[in-house]
C-alpha positions as a printed NumPy array, in Angstrom:
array([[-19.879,  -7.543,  -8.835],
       [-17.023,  -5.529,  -8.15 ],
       [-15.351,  -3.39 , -10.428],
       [-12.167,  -4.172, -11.606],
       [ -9.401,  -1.144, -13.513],
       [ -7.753,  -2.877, -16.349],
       [ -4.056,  -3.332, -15.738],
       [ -1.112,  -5.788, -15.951],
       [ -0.405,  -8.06 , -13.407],
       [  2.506,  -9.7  , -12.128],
       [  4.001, -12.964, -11.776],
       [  3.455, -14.174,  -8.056],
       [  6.541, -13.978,  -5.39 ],
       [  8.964, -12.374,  -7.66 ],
       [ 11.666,  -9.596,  -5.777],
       [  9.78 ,  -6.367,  -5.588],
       [ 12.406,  -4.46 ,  -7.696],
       [ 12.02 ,  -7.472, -10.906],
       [  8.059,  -6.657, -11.136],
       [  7.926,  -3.247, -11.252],
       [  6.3  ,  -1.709, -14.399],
       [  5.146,   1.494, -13.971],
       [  2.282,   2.404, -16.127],
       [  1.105,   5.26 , -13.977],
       [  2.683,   8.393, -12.401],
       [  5.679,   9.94 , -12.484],
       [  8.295,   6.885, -13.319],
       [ 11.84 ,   8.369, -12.549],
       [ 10.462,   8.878,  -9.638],
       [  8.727,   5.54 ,  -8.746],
       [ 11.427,   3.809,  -9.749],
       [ 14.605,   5.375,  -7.83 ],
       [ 12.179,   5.166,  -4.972],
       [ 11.697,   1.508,  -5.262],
       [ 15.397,   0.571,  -5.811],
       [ 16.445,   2.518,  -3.185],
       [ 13.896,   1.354,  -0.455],
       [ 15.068,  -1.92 ,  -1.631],
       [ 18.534,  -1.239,  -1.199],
       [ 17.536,  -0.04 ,   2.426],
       [ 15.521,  -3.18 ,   3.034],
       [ 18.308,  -5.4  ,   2.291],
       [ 20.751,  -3.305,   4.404],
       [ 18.1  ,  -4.381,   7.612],
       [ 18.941,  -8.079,   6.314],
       [ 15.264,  -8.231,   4.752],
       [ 14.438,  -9.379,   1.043],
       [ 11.047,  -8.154,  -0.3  ],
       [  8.68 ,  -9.926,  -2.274],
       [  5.893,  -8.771,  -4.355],
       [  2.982, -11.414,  -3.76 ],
       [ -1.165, -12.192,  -4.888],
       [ -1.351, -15.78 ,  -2.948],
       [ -3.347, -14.554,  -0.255],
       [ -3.867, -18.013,   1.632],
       [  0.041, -17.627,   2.748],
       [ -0.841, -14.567,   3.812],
       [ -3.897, -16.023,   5.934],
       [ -1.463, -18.935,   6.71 ],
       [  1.168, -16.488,   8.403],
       [ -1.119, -14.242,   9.839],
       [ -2.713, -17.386,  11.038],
       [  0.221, -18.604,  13.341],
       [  1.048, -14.974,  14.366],
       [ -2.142, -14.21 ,  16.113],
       [ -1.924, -17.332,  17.944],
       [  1.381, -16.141,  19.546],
       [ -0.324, -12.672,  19.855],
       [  2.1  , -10.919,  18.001],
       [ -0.512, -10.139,  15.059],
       [ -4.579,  -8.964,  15.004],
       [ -6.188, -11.358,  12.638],
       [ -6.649, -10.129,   9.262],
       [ -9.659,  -7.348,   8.61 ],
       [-11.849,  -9.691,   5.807],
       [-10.908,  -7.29 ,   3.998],
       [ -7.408,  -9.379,   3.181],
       [ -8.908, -12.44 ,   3.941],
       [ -9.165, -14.87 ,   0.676],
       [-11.938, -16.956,   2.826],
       [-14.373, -13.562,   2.888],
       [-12.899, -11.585,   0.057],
       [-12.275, -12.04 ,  -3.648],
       [ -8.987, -11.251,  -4.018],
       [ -7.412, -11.92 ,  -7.388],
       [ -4.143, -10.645,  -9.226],
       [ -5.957,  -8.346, -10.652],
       [ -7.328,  -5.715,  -7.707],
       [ -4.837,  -6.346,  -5.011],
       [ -0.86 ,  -7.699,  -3.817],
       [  1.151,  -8.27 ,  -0.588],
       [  4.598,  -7.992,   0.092],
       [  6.711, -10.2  ,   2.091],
       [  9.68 ,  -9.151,   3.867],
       [ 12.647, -12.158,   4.583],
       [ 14.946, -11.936,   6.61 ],
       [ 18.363, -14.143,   6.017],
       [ 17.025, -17.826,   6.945],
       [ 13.796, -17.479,   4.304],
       [ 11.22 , -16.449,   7.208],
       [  8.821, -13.72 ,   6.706],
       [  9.13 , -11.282,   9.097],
       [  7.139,  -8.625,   7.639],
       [  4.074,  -8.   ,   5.372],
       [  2.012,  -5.19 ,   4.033],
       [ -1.012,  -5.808,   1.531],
       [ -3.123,  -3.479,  -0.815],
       [ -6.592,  -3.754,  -2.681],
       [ -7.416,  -1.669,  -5.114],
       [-11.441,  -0.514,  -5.434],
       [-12.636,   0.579,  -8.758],
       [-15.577,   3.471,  -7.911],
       [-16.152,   5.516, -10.735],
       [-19.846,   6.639,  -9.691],
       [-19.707,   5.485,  -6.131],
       [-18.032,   6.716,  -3.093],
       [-15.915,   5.338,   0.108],
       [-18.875,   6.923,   2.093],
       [-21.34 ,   4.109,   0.1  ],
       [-18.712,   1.308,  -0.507],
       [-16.681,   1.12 ,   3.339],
       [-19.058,  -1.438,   4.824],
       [-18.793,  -4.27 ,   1.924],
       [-15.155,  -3.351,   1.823],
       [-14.326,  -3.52 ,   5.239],
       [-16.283,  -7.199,   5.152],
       [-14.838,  -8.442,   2.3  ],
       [-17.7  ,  -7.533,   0.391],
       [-20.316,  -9.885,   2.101],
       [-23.826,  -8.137,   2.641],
       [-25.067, -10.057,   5.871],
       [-26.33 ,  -7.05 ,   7.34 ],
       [-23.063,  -6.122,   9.602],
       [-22.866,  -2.465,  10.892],
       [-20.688,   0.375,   9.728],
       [-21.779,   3.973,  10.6  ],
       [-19.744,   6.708,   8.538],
       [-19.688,  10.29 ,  10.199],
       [-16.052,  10.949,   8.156],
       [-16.517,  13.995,   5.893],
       [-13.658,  12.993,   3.732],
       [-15.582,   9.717,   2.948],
       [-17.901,  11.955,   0.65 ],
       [-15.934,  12.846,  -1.972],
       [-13.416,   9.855,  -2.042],
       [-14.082,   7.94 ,  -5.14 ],
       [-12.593,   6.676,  -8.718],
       [ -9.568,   4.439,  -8.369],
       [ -8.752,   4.009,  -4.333],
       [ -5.812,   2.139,  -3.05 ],
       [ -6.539,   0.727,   0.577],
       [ -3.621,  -0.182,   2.753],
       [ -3.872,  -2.959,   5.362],
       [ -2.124,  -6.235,   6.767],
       [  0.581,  -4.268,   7.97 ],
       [  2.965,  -6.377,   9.938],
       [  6.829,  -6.075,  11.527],
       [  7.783,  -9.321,  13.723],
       [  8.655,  -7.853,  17.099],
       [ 12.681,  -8.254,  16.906],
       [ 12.888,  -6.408,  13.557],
       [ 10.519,  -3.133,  15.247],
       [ 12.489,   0.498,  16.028],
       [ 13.676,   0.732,  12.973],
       [ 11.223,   2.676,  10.825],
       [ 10.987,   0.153,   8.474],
       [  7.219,   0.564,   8.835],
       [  7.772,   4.116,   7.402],
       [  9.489,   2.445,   4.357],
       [  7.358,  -0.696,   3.775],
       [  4.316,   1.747,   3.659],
       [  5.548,   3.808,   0.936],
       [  6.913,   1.218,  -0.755],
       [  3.529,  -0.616,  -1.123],
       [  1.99 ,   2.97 ,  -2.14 ],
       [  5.149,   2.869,  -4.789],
       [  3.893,  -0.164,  -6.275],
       [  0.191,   0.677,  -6.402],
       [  0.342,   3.978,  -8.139],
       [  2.849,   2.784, -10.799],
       [ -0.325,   0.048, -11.854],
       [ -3.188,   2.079, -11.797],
       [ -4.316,   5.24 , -11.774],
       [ -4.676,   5.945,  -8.159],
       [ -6.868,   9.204,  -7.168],
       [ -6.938,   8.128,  -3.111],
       [ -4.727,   6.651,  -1.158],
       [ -6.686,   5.567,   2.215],
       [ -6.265,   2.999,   5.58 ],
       [ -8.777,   2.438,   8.323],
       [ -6.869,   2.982,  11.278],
       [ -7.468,   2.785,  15.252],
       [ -7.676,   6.508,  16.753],
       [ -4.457,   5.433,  18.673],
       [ -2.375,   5.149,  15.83 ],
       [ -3.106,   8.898,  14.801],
       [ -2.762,   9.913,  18.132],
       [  0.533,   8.941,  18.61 ],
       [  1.657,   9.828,  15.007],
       [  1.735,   6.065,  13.444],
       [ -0.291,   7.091,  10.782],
       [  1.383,  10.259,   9.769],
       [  4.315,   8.342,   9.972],
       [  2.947,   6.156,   7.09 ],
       [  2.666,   9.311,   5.076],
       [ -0.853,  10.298,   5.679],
       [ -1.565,  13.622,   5.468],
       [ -5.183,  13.929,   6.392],
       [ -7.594,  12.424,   8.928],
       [-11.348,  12.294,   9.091],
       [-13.46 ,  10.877,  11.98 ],
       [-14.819,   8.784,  11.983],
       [-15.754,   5.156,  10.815],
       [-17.602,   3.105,  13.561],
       [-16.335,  -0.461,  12.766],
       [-17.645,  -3.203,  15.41 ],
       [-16.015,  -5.432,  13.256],
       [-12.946,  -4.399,  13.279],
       [ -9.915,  -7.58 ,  14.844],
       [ -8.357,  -4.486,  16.774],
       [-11.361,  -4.064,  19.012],
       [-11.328,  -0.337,  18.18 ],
       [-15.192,   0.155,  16.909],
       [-14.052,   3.801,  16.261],
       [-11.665,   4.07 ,  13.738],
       [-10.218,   6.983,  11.389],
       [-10.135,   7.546,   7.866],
       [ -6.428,   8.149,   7.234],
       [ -6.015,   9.585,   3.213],
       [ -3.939,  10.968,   0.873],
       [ -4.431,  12.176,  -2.667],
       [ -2.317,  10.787,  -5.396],
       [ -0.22 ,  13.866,  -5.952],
       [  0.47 ,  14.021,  -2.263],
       [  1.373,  10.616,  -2.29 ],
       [  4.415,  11.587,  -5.313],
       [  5.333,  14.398,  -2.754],
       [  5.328,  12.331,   0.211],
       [  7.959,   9.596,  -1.774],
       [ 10.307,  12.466,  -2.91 ],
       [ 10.39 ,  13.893,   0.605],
       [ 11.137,  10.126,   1.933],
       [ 13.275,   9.604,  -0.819],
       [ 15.574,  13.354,   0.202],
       [ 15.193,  12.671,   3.751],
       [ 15.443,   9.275,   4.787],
       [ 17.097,   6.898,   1.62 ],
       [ 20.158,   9.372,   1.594],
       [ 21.583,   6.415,  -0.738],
       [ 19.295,   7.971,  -3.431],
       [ 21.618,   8.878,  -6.628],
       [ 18.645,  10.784,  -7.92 ],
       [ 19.711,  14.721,  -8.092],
       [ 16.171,  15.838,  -7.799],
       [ 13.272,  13.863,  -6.695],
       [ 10.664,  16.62 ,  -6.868],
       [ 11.38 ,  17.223, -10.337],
       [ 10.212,  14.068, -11.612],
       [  6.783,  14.926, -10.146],
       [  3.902,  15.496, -12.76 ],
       [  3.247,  19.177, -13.213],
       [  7.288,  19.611, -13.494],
       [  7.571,  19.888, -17.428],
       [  7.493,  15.719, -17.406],
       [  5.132,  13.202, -18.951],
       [  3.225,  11.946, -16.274],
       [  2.758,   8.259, -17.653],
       [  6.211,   6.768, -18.381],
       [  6.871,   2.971, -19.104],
       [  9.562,   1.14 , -17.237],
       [  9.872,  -2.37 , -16.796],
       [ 12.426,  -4.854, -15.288],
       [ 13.591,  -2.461, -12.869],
       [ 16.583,  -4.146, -10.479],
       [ 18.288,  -3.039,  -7.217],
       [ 21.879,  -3.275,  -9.327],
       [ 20.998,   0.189, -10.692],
       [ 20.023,  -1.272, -14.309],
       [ 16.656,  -0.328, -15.755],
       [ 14.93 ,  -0.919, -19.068],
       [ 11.949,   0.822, -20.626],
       [ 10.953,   3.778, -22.748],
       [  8.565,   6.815, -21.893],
       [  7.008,   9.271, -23.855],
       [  3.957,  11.574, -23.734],
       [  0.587,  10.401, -23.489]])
C-alpha cells in the first residue's frame, strides 16, 4: 500500500487562489507567486481551478485525444489504473470565458521515505499495478531521489490558447501549490527526449536532466524518456526568478528574500489567500 504524507486537503473545484494554505516553504513567497500567476491567468481570459475529481479529468482528456489534440493520460493520472485520492494528488483546470476547460496540469505526490524513484518509477508510471510491464532505469539521478516527490504530468494547453507561455506559468503554479502542502524534497516529470531537446522542459523550470527511463508504456510513443528534476530549494529559486522576470505585476519588493536560508521561518501559515490582494494567516517559527 502506498504511502501517504499527512496533510490538509482541499475542497474540490474551488479558484486556485481560495485554497491555498501553505503549510510548507517559504509562504510570502508562495503566496505573491500564486496571486500573481493568477492575476496573469485571468489577464489570458483563463480562470484556474484547483481540482481532486480525476474522472473529469479522464472525461476531458477522453474527448481530446479523440480529436488528437491530447496523448491519453500516462496511468499514472488515470483514476481507472491509479488510486488517486485528495490526499496524494490535484489537477488544475484552466477556463476560459464560456466555462470550457482549455487547460490542465495534474500532480501526485509519492511518499518514499526508505525507497527510491530508481525502485518505485515502474508502479508509478503504471498506476501502481504490478502485471509485470517493463521499465529499465539507466538515470543516475533516479538513485538518490527519495522522501516526499512531487511528479508533474497531464499537462495540457488547447491549441488556440498555445504561444503564450502559459505553459511556463501553469507549471510553476502547480509546483506553487504542491510545496506549500507538503514537504517536497524532489520535484520530477518523465518527459520525451524531444521536449529537453528543444528546451520545453527547462522551460518548465527544470534544472537537471538524467537519461534515461525506457518506458514502452509510455501514450507518447517515446520508450526513451528523461528524468527531468529539481530540488525543493531550486524550485523556491526558480518561482522568485519567474516571479522578477516574467509576472512584472508582482508588488513583492524582493522575492529572493522570502526564500528559506534568508533570516525567515521556513514554515509559515497562510490561508484564504485571494487574487484581490487580501490574505489571512499567521506565521511563526517552527
Amino acid at each position: 500500500m502506498a504511502l501517504i504524507y499527512p496533510n490538509i486537503v482541499p475542497e474540490n473545484n474551488l479558484r486556485l487562489p481560495d485554497v491555498l494554505t501553505i503549510k510548507h516553504g517559504p509562504a510570502r513567497l508562495l503566496a505573491r507567486f500564486v496571486l500573481e500567476g493568477d492575476k496573469a491567468a485571468r489577464r489570458a481570459g483563463i480562470r484556474l481551478r484547483l481540482r481532486h475529481d480525476f474522472a473529469e479529468l479522464a472525461r476531458i482528456n477522453k474527448r481530446h485525444v479523440a480529436n488528437r489534440t491530447w496523448f491519453p493520460l500516462v496511468k499514472m493520472f488515470d483514476p481507472d489504473y491509479c488510486d488517486l485520492v485528495p490526499e496524494n494528488s490535484y489537477w488544475i483546470s484552466g477556463e476560459d470565458e464560456q466555462g470550457e476547460i482549455v487547460l490542465t496540469q495534474a500532480g501526485r505526490m509519492h511518499y518514499w521515505p526508505d525507497t527510491t524513484l530508481e525502485e518505485e518509477v515502474r508502479l508509478m508510471l503504471y498506476g501502481g499495478r504490478d502485471e509485470g510491464q517493463s521499465c529499465t532505469v539507466t538515470a543516475p539521478a533516479a538513485k538518490w531521489i527519495t522522501g516526499v516527490v512531487f511528479c508533474a504530468g497531464a499537462h495540457w494547453i488547447r491549441p488556440d490558447f498555445r504561444g503564450h507561455q502559459l505553459s511556463h506559468l501553469l507549471a510553476r503554479l502547480g509546483r506553487a501549490c504542491a510545496v506549500s502542502r507538503w514537504p517536497v524534497d524532489w520535484c520530477v516529470a518523465i518527459v520525451a527526449p524531444v521536449l529537453v531537446e528543444k528546451g520545453v522542459a527547462a522551460g518548465y523550470g527544470y534544472k537537471h536532466e538524467s537519461r534515461s527511463i525506457f518506458f514502452p508504456g509510455a501514450p507518447s510513443g517515446a520508450i526513451e524518456n528523461v528524468l527531468a528534476y529539481l530540488s525543493a530549494r531550486e524550485a523556491y529559486e526558480d518561482l522568485a526568478n519567474f516571479l522578477i522576470e516574467e509576472l512584472s505585476g508582482s508588488t513583492i519588493d524582493n522575492p529572493a528574500a522570502a526564500l528559506p536560508g534568508s533570516g525567515r521561518p521556513l514554515d509559515e501559515s497562510v490561508t484564504r489567500t485571494s487574487s484581490e490582494g487580501v490574505f489571512h494567516g499567521s506565521s511563526s517559527l517552527s
